[in-house]
N, C-alpha and C positions, 0 to 999 in steps of 0.2 A: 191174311198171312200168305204170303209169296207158297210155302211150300204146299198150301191146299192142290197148288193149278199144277202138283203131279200126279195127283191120282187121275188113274183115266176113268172117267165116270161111266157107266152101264145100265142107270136106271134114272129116273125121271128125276129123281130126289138126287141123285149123284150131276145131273147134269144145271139142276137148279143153284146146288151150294157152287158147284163150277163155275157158271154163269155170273155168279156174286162177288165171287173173289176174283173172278179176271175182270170184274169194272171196279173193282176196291184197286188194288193193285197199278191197272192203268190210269187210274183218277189218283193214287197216288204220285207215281211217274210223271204225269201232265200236273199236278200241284207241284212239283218239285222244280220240274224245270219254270213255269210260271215265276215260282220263287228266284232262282236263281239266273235264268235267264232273261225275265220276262217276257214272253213268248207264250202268249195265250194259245195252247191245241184247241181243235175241234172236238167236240166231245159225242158220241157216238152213241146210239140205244143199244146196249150191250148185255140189259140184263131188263126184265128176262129173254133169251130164247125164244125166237117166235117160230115153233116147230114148224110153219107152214113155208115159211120161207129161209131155211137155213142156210140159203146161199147171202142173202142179205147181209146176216148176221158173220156169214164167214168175213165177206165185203168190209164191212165195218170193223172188226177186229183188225185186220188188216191195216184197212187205212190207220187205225189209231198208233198200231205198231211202225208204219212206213214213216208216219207224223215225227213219234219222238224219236226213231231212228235216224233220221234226217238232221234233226236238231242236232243229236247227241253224237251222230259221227259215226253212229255204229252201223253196222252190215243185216240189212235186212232179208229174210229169207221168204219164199210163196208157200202165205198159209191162205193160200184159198185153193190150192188144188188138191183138197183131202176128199177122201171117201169116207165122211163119219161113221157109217155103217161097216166098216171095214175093218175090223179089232187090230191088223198090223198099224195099219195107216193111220187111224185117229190115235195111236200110241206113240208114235210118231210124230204126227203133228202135236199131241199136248209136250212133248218133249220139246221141240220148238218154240212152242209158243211161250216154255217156261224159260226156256233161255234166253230167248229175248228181253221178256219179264227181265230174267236175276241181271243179268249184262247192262241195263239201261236201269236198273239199280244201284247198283257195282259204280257206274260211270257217275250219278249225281250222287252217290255217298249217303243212300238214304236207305 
């Protein structure tokens, strides 16, 4: 469910369910346009988190967001320059990243 990826997660288990629902959500999004567009996305290791390299993981979220933006027409924003550690800036960035999410929802009707 889209509304999980606004909590800003703070613990291991917060950052797990996050992780889950932001590759449900974009494997939704890339199922939709597949459907309607036919335009197979790239589909990216998005879950779990692999703590040692979160830059990676930023990387990849990213691309998957630039992906269906690209398709859908919409205005994509730089979610790779966050400081997760940073309680302003990763509130922030999950604020983004849901919006992109709802907006490239919003756009295929789904």
């Amino acid at each position: 469910m889209l509304a999980n990826l606004l909590s800003v997660p703070k613990s291991d288990p917060e950052w797990s369910s996050f992780s889950f629902n932001n590759r449900l959500e974009i494997d939704r999004v890339n199922q939709a346009i597949l459907a309607q567009y036919g335009i197979d996305l790239p589909g990216y290791p998005l879950d779990p988190i692999n703590w040692s390299q979160p830059e990676t993981w930023l990387e990849y979220n990213a691309q998957s967001h630039i992906a269906f933006n690209g398709v859908l027409g919409l205005q994509s924003v730089d979610l790779l320059a966050v400081d997760l550690k940073d309680p302003k800036q990763l509130s922030a960035w999950i604020n983004l990243n849901y919006l992109e999410l709802f907006d490239a929802q919003a756009a295929l009707q789904i």
